[in-house]
N, CA, C and O of each residue as an XYZ file, in Angstrom:
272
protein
N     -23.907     36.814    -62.800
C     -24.266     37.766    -61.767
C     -23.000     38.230    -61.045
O     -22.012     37.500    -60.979
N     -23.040     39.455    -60.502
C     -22.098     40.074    -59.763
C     -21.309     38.980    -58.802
O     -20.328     38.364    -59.219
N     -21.749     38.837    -57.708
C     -20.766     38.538    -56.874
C     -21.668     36.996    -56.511
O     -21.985     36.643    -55.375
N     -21.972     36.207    -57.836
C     -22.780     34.656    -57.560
C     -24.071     34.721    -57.818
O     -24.566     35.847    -57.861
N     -24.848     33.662    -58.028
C     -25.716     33.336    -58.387
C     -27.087     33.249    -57.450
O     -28.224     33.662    -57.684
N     -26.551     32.566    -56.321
C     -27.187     32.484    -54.764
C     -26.454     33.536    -53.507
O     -26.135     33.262    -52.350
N     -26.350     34.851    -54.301
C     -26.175     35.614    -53.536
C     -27.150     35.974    -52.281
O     -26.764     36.584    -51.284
N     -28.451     35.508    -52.486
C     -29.513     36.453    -51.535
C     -29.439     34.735    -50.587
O     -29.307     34.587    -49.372
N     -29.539     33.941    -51.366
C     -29.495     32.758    -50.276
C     -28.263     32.824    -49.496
O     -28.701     32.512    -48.389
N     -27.168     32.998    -49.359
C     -25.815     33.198    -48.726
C     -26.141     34.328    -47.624
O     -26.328     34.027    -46.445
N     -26.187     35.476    -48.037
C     -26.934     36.496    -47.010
C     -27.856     35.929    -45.898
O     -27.579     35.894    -44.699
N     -29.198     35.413    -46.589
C     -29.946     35.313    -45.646
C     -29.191     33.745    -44.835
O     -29.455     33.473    -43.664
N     -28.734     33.311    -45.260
C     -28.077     32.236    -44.668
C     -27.211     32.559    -43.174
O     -27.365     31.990    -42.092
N     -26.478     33.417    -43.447
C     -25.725     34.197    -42.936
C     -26.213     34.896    -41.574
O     -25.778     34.926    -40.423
N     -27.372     35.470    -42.274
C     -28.137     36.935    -41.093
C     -29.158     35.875    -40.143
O     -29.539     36.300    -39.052
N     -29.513     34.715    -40.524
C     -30.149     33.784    -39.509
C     -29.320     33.039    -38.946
O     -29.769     32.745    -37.838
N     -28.363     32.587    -39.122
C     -27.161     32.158    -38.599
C     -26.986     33.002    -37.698
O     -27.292     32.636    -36.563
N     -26.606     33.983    -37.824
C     -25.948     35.018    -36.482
C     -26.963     35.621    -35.302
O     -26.642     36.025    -34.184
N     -28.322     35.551    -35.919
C     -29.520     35.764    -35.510
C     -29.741     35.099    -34.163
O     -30.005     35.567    -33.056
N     -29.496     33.517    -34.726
C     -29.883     32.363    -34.326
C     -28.984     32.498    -33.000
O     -29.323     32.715    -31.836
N     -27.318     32.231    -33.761
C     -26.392     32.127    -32.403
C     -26.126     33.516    -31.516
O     -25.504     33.405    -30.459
N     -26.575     34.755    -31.929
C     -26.114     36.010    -31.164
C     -27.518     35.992    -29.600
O     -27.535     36.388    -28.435
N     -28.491     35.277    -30.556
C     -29.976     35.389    -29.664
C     -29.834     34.156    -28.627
O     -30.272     34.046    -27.482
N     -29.268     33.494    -29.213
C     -29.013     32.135    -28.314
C     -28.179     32.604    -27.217
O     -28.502     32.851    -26.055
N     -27.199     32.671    -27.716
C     -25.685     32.977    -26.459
C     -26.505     33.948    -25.420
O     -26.656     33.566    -24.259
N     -26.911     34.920    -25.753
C     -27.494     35.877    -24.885
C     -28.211     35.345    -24.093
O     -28.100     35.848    -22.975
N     -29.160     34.255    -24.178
C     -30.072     34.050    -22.775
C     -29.021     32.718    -22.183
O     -28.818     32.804    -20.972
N     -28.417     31.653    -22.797
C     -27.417     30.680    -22.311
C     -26.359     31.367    -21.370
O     -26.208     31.211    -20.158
N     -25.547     32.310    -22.400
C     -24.572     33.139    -21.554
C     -23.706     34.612    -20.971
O     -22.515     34.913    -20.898
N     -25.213     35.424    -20.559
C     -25.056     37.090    -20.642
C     -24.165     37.241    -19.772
O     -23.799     36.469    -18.887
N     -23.666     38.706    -20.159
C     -22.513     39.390    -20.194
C     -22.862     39.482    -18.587
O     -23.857     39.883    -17.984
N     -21.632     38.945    -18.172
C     -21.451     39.569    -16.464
C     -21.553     40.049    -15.815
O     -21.951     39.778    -14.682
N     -20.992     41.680    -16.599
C     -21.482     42.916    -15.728
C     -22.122     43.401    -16.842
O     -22.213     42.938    -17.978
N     -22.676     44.698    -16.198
C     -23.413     45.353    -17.228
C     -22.701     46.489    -17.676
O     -22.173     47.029    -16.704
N     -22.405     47.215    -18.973
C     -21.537     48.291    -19.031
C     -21.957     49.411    -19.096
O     -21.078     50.273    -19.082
N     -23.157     49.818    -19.176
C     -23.639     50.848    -18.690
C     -24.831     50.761    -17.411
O     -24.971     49.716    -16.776
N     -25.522     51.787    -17.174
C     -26.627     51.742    -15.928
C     -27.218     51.269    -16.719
O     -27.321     50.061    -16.510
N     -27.854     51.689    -17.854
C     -29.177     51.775    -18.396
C     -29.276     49.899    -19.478
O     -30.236     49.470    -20.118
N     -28.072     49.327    -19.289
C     -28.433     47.747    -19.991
C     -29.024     47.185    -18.647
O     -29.171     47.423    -17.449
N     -29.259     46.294    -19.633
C     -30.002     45.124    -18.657
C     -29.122     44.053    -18.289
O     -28.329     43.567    -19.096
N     -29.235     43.648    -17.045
C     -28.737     42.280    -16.823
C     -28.336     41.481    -17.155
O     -27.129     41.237    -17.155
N     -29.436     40.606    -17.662
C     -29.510     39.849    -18.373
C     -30.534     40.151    -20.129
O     -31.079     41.238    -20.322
N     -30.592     39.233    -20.976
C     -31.800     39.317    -21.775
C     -32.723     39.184    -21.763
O     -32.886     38.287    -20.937
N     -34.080     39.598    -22.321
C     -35.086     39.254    -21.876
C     -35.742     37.771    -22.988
O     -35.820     37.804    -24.216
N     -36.067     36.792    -22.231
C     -35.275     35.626    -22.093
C     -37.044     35.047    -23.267
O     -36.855     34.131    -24.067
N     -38.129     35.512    -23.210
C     -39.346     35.320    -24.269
C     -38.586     35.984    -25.517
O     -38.439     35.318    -26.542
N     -38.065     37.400    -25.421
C     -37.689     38.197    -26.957
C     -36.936     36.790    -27.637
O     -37.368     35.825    -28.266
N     -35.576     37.219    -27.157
C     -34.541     36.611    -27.164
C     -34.426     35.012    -27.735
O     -33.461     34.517    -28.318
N     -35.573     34.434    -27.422
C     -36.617     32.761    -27.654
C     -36.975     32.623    -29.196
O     -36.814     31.709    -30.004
N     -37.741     34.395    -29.314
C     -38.604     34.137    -30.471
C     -37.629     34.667    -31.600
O     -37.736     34.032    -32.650
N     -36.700     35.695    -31.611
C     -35.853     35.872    -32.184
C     -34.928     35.213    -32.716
O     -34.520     35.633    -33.799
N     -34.267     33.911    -32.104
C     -33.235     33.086    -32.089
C     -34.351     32.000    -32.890
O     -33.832     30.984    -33.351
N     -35.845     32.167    -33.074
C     -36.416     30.907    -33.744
C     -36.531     31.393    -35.143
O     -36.607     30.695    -36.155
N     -36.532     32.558    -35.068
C     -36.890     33.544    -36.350
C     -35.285     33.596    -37.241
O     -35.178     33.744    -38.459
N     -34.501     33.484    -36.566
C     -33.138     33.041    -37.350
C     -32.907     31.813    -37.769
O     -32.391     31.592    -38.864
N     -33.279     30.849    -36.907
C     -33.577     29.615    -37.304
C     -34.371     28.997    -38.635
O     -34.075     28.203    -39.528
N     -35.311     29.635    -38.352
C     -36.338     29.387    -39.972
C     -35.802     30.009    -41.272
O     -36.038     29.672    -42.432
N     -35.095     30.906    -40.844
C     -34.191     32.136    -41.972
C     -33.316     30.775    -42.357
O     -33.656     30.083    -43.316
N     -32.041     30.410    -41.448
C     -31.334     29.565    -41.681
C     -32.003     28.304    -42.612
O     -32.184     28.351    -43.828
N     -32.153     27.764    -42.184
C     -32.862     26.707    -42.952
C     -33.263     26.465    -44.282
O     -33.050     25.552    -45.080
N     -34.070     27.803    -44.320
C     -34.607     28.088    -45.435
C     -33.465     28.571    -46.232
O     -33.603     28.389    -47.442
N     -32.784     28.924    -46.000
C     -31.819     29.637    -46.943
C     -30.868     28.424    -47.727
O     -30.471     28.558    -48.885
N     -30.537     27.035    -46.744
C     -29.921     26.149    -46.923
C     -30.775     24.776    -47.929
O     -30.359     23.846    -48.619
N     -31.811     25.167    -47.632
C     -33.154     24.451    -48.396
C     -32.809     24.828    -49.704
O     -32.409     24.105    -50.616
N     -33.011     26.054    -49.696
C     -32.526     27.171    -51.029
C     -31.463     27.276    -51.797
O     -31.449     27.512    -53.005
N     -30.332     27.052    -50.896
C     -29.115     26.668    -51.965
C     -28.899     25.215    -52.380
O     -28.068     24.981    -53.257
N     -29.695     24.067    -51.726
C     -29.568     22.856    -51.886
C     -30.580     22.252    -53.319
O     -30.598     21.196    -53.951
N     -31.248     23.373    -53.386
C     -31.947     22.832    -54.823
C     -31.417     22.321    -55.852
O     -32.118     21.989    -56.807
């Protein structure tokens, strides 16, 4: 195969990984100020919960997946 064998497991490995920690950091540690009017504060802290769990299960699974 092109570029590996467990190419789609690496990806999704990857995109729940960042999922996980971009959704996380955001409600642990939002941006200070805001850089425009129209952002928000902070995150909204339920999205942000279910999103960061939804990367989580991605992750996992993906590592489940290359561990076969």
């Amino acid at each position: 195969m092109f570029l590996g064998e467990n190419l789609l497991a690496w990806l999704v490995l990857a995109l729940g990984g960042a999922l996980f920690v971009g959704n996380l950091l955001a409600v642990v540690k939002p941006p200070e100020t805001a850089r425009t009017e129209t952002d928000l504060p902070k995150a909204p802290v339920a999205r942000s919960i279910a999103m960061a769990l939804v990367g989580l299960v991605a992750a996992v699974w993906a590592i489940a997946s290359l561990l076969q």
